[in-house]
N, C-alpha and C positions, 0 to 999 in steps of 0.2 A: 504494500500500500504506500502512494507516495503523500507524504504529509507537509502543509505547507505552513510555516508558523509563522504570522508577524508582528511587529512591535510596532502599531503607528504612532507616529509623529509628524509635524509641519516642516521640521527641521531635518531632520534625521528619522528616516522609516524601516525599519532591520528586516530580512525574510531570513526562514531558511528551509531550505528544504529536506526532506530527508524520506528514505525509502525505508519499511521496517516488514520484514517478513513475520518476525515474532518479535517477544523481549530480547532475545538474545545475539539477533540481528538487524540493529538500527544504525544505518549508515549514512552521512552527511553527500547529499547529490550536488548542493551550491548553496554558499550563501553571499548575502551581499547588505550593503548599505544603498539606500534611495534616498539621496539630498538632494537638499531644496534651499533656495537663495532667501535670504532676510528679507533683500530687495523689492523681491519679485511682489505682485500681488496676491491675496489667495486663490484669484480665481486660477493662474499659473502655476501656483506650486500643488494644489491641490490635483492641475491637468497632470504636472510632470509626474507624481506620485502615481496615477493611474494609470499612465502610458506604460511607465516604467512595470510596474507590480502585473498589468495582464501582459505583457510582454513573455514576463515567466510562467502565469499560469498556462497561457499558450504555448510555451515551449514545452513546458513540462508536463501538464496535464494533472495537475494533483487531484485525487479525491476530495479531498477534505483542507479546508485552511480553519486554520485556528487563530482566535484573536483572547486575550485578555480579559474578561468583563470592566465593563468602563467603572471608576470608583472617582466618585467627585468629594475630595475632603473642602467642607464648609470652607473654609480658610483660603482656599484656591482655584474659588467656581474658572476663572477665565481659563485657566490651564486643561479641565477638564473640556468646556465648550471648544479650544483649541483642537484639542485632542479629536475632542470628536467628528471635525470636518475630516482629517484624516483617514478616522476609523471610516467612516461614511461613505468615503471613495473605496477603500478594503471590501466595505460590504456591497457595495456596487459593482466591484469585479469580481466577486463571486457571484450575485446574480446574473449579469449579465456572460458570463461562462461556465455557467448551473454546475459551481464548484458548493461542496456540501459545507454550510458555516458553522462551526464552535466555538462556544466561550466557557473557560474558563474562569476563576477568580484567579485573583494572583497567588492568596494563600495555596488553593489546590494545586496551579501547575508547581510551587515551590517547593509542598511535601510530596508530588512525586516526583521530582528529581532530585532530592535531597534529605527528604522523609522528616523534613523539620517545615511547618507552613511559614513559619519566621526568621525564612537563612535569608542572609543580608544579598547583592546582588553579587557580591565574589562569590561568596561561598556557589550560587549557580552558575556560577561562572567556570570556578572548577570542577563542577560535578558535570560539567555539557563536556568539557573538553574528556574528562575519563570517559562518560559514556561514549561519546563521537569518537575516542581514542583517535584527539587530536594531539598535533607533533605543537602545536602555540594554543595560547588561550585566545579567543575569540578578537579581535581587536578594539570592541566596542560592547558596553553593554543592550546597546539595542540588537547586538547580532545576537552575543548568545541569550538574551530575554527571546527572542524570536526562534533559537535555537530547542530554546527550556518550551516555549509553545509546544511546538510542531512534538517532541519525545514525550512531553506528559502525555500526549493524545495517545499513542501508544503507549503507555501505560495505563492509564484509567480508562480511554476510548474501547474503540472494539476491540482489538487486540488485548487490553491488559481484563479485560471480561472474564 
């Protein structure tokens, strides 16, 4: 099953992809970073995010993309409404190439890659690179949060069933 996990952002938007036969074979297919200019307007950065992201879902074909469930803390409405133009194009291309959507909460996908719902973003940070049995840690935490996506899904999704 090939599973696509992203992290949206205005700024920085992380995917990654990955192929899992079972638990015991979950291999990283690509991943990447989708930035986006300060400059730019939203109606632009929001086009370049979408170009970019069906780009791969066409190349690659995923079953399923996985997203985060949105959590707005009081203290910081504008970052969540931010957020969620991003998320919104995410969910747009997966409508628009009848790719299957999931959300997670951040606590779930964190205790199933680390088995604590309260590991800080290193700690998933190391725990993507052993499972991926990467040769470097991820270079960004939007790649391996995107990375943590896509492997909880095979864990808690159909596979870890």
């Amino acid at each position: 099953m090939k599973i696509l996990g992203v992290d949206p952002g205005l700024l920085r938007t992380g995917y990654s992809l990955i192929e899992a036969e079972d638990l015991e074979c979950i291999k990283l297919v690509e991943a990447g970073l989708i930035k986006t200019s300060p400059e730019d307007g939203i109606a632009k950065r929001v086009a370049d995010i979408y170009i970019n992201l069906n780009e791969v879902i066409r190349e690659h074909k995923p079953q399923v993309l996985v997203l985060e469930k949105l959590y707005s803390h009081y203290k910081h409405p504008v970052t969540s409404i931010l957020m969620g133009h991003a998320r919104g194009v995410v969910c747009l291309a997966c409508g628009i190439n009848n790719v299957r959507l999931v959300s997670y909460s951040s606590t779930r996908i964190k205790k199933a890659i680390t088995g604590n719902g309260r590991a800080d973003k290193s700690q998933v940070q190391g725990m993507v690179k052993t499972i991926l049995r990467l040769k470097a840690t991820p270079e960004t935490f939007d790649i391996s949060d995107a990375m943590a996506m896509a492997i909880s899904h095979a864990h808690i999704g159909s596979l870890g069933r």
